[in-house]
N, C-alpha and C positions, 0 to 999 in steps of 0.2 A: 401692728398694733403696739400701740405705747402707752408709759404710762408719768406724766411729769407730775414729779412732787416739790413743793417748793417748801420745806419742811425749816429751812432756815429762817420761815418768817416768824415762827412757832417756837421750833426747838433749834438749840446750838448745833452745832454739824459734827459732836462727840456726844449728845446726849445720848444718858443710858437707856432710855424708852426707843432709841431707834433701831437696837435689837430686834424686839420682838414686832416692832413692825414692819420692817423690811424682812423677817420671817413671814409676818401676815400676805403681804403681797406678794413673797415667792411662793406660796401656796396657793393664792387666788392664779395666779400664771400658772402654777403645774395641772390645776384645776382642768385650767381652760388649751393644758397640752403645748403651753410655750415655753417649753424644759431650757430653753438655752437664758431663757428674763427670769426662769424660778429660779436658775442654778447663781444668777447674778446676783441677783434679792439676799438668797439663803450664804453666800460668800459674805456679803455685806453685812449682815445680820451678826453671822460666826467673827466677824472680826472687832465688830460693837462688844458682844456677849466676850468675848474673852478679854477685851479690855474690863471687864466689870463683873464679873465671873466666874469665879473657880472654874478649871479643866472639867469636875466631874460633877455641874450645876445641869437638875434635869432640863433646864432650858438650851443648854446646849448640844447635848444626848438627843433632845426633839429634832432640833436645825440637824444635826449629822444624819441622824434617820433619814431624815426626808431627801437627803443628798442622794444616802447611799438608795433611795428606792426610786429616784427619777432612773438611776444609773441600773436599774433594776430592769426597769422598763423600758431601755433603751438596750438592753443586754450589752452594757458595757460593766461586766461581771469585776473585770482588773481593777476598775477605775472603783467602782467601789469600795473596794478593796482597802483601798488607800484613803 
């Protein structure tokens, strides 16, 4: 299952809105249990958000969350960790 976003027809390929929505769709993927497209989303997301960001903006504390609890559910305890 996939999912194509053509987002450059919209937004710039550094826009600061494509944080929280490549947040949004690694959550609809963890949702639907395809932790390896959520884990992808939520990287992409964490790398938007810190370009525009403070380290310690609740919106990135959210994206880390939800990392560390795919990694939760997958009992990969180390990787969380990190």
């Amino acid at each position: 299952m996939g999912l194509t976003i053509n987002h450059e027809k919209y937004l710039s390929i550094d826009h600061r809105d494509l944080g929280q929505i490549y947040h949004t769709i690694g959550a609809l993927y963890w949702c639907c249990g395809f932790y390896g497209d959520a884990m992808k989303y939520y990287q992409l997301s964490l790398d938007n958000k810190y370009r525009y960001l403070s380290p310690e903006h609740l919106h990135i504390g959210m994206t880390l969350e939800n990392i560390g609890l795919i990694h939760e559910n997958q009992n990969s305890f180390q990787e969380a960790l990190q």
